[in-house]
Chimera marker file (.cmm) of the C-alpha trace (Angstrom):
<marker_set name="trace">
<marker id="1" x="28.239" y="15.898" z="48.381" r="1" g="1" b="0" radius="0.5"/>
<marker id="2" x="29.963" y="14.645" z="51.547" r="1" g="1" b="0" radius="0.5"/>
<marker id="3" x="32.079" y="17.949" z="51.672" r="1" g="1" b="0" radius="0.5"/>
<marker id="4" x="28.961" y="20.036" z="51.274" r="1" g="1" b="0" radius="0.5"/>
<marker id="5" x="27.302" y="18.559" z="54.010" r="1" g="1" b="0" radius="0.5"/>
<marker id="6" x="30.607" y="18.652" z="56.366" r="1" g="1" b="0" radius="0.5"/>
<marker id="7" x="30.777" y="22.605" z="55.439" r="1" g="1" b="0" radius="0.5"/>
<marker id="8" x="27.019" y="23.085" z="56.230" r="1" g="1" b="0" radius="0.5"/>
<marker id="9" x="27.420" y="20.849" z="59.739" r="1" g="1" b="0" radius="0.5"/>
<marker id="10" x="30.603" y="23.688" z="60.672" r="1" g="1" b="0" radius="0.5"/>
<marker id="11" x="28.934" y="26.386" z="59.547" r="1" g="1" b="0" radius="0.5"/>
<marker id="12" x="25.878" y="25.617" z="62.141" r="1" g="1" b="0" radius="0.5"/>
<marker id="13" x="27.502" y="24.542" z="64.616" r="1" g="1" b="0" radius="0.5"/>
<marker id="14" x="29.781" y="27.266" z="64.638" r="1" g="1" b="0" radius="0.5"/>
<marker id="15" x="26.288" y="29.454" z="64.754" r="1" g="1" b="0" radius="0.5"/>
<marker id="16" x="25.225" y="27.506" z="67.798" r="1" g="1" b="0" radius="0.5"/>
<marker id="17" x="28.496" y="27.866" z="69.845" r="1" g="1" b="0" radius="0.5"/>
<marker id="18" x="27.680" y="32.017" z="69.296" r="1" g="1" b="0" radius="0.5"/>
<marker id="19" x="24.620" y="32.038" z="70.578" r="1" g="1" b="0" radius="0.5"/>
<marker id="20" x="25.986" y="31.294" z="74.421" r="1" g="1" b="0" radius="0.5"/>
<marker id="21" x="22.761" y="29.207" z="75.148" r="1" g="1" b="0" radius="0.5"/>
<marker id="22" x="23.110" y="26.197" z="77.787" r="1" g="1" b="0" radius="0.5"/>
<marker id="23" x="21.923" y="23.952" z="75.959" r="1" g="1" b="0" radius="0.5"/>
<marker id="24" x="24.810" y="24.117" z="72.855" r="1" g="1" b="0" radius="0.5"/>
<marker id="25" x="26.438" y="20.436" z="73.348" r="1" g="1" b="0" radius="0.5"/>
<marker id="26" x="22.451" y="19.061" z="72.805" r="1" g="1" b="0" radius="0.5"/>
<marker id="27" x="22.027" y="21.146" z="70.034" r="1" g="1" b="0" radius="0.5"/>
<marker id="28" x="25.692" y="20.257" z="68.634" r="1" g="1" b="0" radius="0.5"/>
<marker id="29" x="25.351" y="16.230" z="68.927" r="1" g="1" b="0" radius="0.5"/>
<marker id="30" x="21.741" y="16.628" z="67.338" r="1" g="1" b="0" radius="0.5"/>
<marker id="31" x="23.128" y="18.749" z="64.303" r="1" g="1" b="0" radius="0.5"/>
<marker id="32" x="25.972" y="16.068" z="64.374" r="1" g="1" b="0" radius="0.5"/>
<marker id="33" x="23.707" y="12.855" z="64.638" r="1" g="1" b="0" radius="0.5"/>
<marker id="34" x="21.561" y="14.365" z="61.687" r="1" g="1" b="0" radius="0.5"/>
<marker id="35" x="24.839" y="14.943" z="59.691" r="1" g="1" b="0" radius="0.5"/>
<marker id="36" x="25.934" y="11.558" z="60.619" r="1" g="1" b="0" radius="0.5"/>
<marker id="37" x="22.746" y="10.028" z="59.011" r="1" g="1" b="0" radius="0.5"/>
<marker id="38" x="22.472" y="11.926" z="55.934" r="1" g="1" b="0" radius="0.5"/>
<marker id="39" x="26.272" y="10.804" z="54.971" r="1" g="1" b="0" radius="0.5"/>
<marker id="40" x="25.538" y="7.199" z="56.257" r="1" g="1" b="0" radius="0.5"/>
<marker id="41" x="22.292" y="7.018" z="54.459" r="1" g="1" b="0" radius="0.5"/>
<marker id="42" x="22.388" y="9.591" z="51.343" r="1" g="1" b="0" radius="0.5"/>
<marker id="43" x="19.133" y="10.971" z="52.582" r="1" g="1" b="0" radius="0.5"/>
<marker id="44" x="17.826" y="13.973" z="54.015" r="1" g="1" b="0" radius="0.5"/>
<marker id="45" x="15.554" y="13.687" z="57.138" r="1" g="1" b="0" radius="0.5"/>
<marker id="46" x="14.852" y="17.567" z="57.292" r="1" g="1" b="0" radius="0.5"/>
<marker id="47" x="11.780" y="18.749" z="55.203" r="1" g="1" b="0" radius="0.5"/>
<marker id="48" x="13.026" y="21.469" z="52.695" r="1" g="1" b="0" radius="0.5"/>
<marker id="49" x="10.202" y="24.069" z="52.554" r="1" g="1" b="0" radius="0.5"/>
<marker id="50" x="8.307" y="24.780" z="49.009" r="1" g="1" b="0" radius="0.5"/>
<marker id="51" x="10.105" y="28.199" z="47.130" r="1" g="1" b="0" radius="0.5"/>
<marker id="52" x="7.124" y="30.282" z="46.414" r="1" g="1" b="0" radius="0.5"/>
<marker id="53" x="6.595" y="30.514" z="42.625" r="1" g="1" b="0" radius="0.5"/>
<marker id="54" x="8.670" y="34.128" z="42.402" r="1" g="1" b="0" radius="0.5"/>
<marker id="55" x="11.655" y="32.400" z="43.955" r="1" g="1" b="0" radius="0.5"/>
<marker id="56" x="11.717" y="29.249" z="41.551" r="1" g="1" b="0" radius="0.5"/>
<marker id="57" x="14.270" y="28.944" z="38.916" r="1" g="1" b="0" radius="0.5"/>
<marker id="58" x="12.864" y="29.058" z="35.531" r="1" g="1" b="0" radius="0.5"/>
<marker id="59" x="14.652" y="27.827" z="32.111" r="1" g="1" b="0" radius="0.5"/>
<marker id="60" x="14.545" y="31.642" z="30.616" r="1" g="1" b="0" radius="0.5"/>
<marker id="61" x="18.182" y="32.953" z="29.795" r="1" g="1" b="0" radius="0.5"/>
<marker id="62" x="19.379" y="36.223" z="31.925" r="1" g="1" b="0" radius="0.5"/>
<marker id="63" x="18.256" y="38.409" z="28.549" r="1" g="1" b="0" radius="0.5"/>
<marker id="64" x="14.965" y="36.596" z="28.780" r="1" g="1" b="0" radius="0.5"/>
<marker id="65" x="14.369" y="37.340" z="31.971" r="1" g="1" b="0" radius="0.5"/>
<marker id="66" x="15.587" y="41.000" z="31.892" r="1" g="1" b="0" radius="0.5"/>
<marker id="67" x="13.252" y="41.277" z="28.828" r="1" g="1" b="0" radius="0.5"/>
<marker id="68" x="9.923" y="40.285" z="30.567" r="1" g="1" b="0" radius="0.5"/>
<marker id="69" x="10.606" y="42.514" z="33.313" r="1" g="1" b="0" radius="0.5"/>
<marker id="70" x="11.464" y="45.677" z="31.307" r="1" g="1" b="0" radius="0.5"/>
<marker id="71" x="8.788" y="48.703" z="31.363" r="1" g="1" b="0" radius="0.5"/>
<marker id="72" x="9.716" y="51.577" z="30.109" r="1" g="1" b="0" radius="0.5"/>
<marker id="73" x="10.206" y="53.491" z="32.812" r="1" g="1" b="0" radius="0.5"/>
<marker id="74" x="12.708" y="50.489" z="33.906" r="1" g="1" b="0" radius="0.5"/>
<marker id="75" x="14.621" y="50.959" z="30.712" r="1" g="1" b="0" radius="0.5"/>
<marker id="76" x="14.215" y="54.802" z="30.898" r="1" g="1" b="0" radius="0.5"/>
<marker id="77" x="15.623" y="54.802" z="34.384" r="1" g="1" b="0" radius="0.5"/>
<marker id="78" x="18.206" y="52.270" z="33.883" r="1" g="1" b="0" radius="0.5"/>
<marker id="79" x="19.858" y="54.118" z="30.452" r="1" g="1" b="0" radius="0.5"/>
<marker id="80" x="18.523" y="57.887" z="29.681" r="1" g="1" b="0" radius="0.5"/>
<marker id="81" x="17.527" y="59.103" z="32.690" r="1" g="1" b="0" radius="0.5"/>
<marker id="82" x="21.489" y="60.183" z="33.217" r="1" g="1" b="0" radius="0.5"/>
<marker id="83" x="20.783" y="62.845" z="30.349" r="1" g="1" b="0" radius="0.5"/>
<marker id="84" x="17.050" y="62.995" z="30.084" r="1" g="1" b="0" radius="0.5"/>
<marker id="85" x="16.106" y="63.747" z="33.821" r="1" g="1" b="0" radius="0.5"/>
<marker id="86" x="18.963" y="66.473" z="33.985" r="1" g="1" b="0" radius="0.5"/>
<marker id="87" x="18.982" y="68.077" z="30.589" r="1" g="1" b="0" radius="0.5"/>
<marker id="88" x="22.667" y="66.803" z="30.350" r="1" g="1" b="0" radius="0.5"/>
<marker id="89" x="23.970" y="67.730" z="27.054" r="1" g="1" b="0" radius="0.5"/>
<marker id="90" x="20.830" y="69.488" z="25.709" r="1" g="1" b="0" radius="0.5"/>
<marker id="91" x="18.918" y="66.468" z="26.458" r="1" g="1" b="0" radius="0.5"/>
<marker id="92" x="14.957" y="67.262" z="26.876" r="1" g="1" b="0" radius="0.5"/>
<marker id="93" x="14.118" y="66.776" z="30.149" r="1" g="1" b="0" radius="0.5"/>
<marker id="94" x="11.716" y="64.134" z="30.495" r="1" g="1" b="0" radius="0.5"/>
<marker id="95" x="8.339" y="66.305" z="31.570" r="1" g="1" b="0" radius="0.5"/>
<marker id="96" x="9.210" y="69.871" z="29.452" r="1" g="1" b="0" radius="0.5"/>
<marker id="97" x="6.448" y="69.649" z="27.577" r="1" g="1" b="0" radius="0.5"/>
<marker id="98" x="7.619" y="72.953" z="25.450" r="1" g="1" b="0" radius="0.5"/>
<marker id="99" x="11.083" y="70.555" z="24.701" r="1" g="1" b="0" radius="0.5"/>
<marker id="100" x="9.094" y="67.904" z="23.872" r="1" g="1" b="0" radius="0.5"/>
<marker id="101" x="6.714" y="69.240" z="21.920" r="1" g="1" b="0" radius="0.5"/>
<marker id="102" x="8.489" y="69.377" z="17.941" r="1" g="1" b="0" radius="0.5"/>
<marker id="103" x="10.029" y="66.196" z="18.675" r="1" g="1" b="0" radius="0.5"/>
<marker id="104" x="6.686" y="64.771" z="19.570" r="1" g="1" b="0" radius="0.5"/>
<marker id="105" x="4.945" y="65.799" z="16.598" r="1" g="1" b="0" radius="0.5"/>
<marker id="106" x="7.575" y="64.339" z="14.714" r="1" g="1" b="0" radius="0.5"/>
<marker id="107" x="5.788" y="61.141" z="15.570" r="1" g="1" b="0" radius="0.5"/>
<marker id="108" x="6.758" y="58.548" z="17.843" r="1" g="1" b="0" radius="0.5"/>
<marker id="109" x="8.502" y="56.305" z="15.093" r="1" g="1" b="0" radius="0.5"/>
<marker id="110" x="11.102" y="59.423" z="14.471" r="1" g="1" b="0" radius="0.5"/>
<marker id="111" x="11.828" y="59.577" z="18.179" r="1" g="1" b="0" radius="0.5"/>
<marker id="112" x="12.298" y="55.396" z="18.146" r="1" g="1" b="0" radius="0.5"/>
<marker id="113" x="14.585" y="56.384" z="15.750" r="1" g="1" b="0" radius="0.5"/>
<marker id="114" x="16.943" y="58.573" z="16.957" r="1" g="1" b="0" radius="0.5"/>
<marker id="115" x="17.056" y="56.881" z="19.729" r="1" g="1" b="0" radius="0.5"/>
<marker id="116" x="18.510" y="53.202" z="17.778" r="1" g="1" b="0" radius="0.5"/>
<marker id="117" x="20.708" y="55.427" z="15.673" r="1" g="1" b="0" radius="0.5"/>
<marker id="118" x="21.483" y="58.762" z="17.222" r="1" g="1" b="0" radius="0.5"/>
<marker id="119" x="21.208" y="61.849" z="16.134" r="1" g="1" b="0" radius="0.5"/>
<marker id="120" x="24.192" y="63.630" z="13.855" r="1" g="1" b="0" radius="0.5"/>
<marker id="121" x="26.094" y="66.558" z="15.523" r="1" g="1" b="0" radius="0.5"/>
<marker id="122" x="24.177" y="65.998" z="18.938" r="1" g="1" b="0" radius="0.5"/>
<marker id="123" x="25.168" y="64.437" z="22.032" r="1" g="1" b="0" radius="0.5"/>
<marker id="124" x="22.207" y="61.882" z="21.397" r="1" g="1" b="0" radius="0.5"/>
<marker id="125" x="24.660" y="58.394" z="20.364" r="1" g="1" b="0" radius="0.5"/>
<marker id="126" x="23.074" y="55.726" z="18.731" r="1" g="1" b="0" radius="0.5"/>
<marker id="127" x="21.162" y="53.765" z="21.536" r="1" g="1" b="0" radius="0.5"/>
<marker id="128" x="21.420" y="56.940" z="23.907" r="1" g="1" b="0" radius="0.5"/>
<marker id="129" x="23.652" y="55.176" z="26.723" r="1" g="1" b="0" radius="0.5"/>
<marker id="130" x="22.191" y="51.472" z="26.519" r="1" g="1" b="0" radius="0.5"/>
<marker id="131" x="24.590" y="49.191" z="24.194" r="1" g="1" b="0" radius="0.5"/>
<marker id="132" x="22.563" y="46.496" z="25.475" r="1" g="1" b="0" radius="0.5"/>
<marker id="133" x="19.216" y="47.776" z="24.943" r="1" g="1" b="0" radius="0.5"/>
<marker id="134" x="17.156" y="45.842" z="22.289" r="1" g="1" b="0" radius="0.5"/>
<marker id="135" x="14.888" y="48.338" z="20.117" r="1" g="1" b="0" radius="0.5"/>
<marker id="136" x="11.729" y="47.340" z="21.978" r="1" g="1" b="0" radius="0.5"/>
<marker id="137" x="13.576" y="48.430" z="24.546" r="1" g="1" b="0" radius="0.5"/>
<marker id="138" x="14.197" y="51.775" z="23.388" r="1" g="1" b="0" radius="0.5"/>
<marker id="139" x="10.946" y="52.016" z="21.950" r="1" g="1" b="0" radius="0.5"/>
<marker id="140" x="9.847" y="51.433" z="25.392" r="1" g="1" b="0" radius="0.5"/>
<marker id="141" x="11.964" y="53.788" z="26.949" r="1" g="1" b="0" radius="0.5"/>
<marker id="142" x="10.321" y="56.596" z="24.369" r="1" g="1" b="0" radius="0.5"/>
<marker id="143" x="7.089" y="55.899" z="24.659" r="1" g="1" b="0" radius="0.5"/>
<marker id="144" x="7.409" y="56.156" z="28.413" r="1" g="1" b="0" radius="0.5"/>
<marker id="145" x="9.239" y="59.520" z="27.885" r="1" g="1" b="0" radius="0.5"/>
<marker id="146" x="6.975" y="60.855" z="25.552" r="1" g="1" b="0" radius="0.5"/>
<marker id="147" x="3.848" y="59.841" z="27.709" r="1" g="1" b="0" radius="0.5"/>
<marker id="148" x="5.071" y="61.640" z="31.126" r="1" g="1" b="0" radius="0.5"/>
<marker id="149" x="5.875" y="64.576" z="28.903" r="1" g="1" b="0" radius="0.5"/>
<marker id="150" x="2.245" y="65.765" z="26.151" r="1" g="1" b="0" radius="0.5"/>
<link id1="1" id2="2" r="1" g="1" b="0" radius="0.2"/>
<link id1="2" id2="3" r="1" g="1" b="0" radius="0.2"/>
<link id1="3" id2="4" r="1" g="1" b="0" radius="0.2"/>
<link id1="4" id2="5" r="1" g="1" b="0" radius="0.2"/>
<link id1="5" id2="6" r="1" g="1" b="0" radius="0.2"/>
<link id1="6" id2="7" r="1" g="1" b="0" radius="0.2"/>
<link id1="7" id2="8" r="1" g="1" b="0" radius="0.2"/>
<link id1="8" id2="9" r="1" g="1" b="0" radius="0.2"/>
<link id1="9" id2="10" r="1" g="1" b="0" radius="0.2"/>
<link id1="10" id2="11" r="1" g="1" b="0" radius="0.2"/>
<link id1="11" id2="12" r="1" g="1" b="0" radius="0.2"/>
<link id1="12" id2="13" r="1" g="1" b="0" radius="0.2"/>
<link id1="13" id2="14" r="1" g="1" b="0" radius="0.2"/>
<link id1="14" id2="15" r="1" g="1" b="0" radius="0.2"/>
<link id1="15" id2="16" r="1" g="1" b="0" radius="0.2"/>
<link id1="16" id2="17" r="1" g="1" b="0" radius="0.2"/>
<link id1="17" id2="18" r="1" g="1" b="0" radius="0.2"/>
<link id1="18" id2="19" r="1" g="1" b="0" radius="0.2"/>
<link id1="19" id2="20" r="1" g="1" b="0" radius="0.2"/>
<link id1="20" id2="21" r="1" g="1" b="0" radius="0.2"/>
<link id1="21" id2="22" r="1" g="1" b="0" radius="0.2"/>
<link id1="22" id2="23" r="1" g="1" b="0" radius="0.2"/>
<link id1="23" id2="24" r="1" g="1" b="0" radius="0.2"/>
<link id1="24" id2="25" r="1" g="1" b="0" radius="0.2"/>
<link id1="25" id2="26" r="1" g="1" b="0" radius="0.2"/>
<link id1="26" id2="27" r="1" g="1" b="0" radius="0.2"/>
<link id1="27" id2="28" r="1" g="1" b="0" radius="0.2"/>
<link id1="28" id2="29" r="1" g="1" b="0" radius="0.2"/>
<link id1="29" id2="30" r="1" g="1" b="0" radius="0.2"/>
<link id1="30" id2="31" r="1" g="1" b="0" radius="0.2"/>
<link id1="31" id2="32" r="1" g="1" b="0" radius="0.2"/>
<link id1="32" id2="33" r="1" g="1" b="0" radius="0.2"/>
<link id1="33" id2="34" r="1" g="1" b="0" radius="0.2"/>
<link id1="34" id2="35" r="1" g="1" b="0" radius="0.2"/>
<link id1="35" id2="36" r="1" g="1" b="0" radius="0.2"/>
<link id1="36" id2="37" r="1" g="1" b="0" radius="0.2"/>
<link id1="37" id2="38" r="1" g="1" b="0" radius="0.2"/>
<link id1="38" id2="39" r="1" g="1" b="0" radius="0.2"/>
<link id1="39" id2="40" r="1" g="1" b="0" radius="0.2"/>
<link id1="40" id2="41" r="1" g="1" b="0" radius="0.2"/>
<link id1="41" id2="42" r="1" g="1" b="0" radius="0.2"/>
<link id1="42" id2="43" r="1" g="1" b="0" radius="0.2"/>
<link id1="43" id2="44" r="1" g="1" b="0" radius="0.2"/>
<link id1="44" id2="45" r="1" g="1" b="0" radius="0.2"/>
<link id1="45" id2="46" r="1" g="1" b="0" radius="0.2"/>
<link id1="46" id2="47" r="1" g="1" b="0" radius="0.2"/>
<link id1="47" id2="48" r="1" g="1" b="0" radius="0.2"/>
<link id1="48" id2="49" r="1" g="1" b="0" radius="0.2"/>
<link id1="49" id2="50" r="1" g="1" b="0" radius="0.2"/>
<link id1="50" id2="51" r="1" g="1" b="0" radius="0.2"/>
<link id1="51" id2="52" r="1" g="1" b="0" radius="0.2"/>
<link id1="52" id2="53" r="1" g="1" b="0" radius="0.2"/>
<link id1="53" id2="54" r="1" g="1" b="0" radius="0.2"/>
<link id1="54" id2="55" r="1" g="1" b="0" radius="0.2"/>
<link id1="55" id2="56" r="1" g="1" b="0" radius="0.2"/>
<link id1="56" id2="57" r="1" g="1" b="0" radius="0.2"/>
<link id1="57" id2="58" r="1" g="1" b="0" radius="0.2"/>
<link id1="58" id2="59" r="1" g="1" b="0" radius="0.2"/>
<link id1="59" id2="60" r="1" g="1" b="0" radius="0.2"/>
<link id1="60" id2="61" r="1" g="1" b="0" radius="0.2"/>
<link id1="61" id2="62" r="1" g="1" b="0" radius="0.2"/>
<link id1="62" id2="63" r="1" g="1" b="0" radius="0.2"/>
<link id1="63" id2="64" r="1" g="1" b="0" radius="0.2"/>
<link id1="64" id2="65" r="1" g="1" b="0" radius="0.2"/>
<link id1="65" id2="66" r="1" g="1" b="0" radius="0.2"/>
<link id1="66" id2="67" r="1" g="1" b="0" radius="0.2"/>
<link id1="67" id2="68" r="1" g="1" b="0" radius="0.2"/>
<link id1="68" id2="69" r="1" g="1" b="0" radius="0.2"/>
<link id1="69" id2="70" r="1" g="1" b="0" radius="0.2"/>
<link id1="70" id2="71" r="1" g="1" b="0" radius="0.2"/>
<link id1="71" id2="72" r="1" g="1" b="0" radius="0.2"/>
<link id1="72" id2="73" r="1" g="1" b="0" radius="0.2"/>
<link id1="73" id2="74" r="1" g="1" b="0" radius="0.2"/>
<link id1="74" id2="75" r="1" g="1" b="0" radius="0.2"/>
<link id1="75" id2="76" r="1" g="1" b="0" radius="0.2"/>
<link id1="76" id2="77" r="1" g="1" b="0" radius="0.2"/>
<link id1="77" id2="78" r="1" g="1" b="0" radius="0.2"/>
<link id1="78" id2="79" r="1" g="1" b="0" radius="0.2"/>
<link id1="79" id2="80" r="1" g="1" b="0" radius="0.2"/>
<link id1="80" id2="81" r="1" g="1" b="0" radius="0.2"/>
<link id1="81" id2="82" r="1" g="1" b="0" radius="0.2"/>
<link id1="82" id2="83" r="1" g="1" b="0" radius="0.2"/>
<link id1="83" id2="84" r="1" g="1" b="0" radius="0.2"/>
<link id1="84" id2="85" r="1" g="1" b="0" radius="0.2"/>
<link id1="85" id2="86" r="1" g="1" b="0" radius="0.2"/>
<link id1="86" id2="87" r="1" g="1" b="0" radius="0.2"/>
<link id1="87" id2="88" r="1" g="1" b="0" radius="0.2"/>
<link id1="88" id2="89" r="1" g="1" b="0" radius="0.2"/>
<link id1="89" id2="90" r="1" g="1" b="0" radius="0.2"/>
<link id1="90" id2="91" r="1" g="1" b="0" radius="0.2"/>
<link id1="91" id2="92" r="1" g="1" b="0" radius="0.2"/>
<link id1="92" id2="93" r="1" g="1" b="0" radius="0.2"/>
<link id1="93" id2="94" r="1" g="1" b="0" radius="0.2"/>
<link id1="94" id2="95" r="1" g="1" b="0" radius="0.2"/>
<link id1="95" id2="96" r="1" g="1" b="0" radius="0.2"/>
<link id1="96" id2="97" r="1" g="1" b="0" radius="0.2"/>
<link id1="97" id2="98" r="1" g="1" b="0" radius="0.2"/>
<link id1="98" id2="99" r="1" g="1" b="0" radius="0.2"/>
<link id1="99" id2="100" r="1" g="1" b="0" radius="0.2"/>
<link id1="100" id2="101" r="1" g="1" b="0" radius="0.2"/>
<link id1="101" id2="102" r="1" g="1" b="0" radius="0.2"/>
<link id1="102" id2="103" r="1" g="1" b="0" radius="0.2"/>
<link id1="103" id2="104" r="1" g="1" b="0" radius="0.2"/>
<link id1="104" id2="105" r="1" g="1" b="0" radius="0.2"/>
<link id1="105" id2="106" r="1" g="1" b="0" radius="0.2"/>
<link id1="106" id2="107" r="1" g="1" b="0" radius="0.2"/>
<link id1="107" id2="108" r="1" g="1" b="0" radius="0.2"/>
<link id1="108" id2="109" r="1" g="1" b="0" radius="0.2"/>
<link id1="109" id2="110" r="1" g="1" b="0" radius="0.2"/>
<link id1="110" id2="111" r="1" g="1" b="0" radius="0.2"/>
<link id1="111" id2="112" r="1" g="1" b="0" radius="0.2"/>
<link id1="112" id2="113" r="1" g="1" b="0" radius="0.2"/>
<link id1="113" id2="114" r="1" g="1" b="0" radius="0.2"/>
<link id1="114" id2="115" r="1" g="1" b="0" radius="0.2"/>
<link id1="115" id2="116" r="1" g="1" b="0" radius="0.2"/>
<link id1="116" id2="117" r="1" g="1" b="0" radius="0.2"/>
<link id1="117" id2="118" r="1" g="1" b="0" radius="0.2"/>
<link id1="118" id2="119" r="1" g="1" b="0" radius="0.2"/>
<link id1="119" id2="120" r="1" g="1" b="0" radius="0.2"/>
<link id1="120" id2="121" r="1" g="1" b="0" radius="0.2"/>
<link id1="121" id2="122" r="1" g="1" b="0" radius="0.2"/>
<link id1="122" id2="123" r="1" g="1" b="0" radius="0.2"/>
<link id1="123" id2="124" r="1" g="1" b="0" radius="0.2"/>
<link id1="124" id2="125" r="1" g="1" b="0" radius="0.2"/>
<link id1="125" id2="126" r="1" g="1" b="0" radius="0.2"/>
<link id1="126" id2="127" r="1" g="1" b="0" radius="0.2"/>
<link id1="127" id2="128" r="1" g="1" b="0" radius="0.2"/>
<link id1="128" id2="129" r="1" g="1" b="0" radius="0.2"/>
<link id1="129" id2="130" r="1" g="1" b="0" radius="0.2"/>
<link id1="130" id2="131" r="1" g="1" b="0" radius="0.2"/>
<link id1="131" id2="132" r="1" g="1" b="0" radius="0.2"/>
<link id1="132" id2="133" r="1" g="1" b="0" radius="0.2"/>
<link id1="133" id2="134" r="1" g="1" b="0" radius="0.2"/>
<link id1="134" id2="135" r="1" g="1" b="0" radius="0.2"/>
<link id1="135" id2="136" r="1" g="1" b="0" radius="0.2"/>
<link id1="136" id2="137" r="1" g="1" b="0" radius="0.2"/>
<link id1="137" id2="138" r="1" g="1" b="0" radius="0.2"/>
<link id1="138" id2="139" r="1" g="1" b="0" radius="0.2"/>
<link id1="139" id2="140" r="1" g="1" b="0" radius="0.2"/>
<link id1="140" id2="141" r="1" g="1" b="0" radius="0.2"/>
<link id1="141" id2="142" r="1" g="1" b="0" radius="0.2"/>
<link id1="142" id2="143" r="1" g="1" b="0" radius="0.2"/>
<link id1="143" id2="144" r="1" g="1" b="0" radius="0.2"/>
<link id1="144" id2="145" r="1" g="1" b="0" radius="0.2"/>
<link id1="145" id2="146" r="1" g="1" b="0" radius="0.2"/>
<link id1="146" id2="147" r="1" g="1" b="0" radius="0.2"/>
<link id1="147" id2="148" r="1" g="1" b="0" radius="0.2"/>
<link id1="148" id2="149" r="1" g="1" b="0" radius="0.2"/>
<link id1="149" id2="150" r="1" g="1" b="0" radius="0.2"/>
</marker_set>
């Protein structure tokens, strides 16, 4: 604790010396007598202002998280846009509605589908590009795609 506080009393008053203000050696022996009281005392004078609720840490793991923030254009734009925005490989653009079209009426489950497992003698891999991709999010991803191109 006493080593964090010495860091953060360097690390200002190094700011104050670069500010070439007059008044540095007041603003130096405050920072110092404030430093001087939280080690002597173990407590901090200095109001810490309230995070606002988008800042706070929450208890939800990094996949959590990710999850409840995923959309599926996120997703889309994250791991098949590379193909599916260029026609890389074949790909159906997202948008071609004439490309989209069979696969469409192949229902939406079939498209999920190829999407978790690929599609044999295509360039479409199982999961597209997105290892890491749960199948809601793929089946995000294809309902998004299939939505900006009926």
């Amino acid at each position: 604790m006493k080593s964090r506080i010495f860091t953060a009393s360097v690390f200002f008053l190094s700011l104050i010396s670069c500010t070439g203000s007059d008044d540095t050696t007041d603003k130096a022996s405050t920072v110092s007598e404030t430093t001087q009281d939280i080690v002597e005392t173990g407590e901090n004078r200095t109001a810490i202002p309230e995070l606002p609720v988008s800042a706070k840490v929450t208890s939800a793991t990094p996949a959590e998280q990710v999850a409840a923030t995923n959309t599926g254009e996120s997703v889309y734009n994250r791991a098949c846009a590379g193909c599916h925005m260029t026609g890389a490989a074949d790909a159906p653009k997202i948008g071609d509605k004439a490309a989209w079209a069979d696969r469409i009426s192949q229902g939406a489950d079939a498209l999920v589908n190829s999407a978790i497992n690929g599609i044999p003698g295509t360039a479409m891999l199982a999961r597209g590009t997105c290892n890491a991709c749960s199948d809601d999010d793929l089946k995000l991803a294809v309902d998004y795609m299939i939505s900006q191109s009926q």
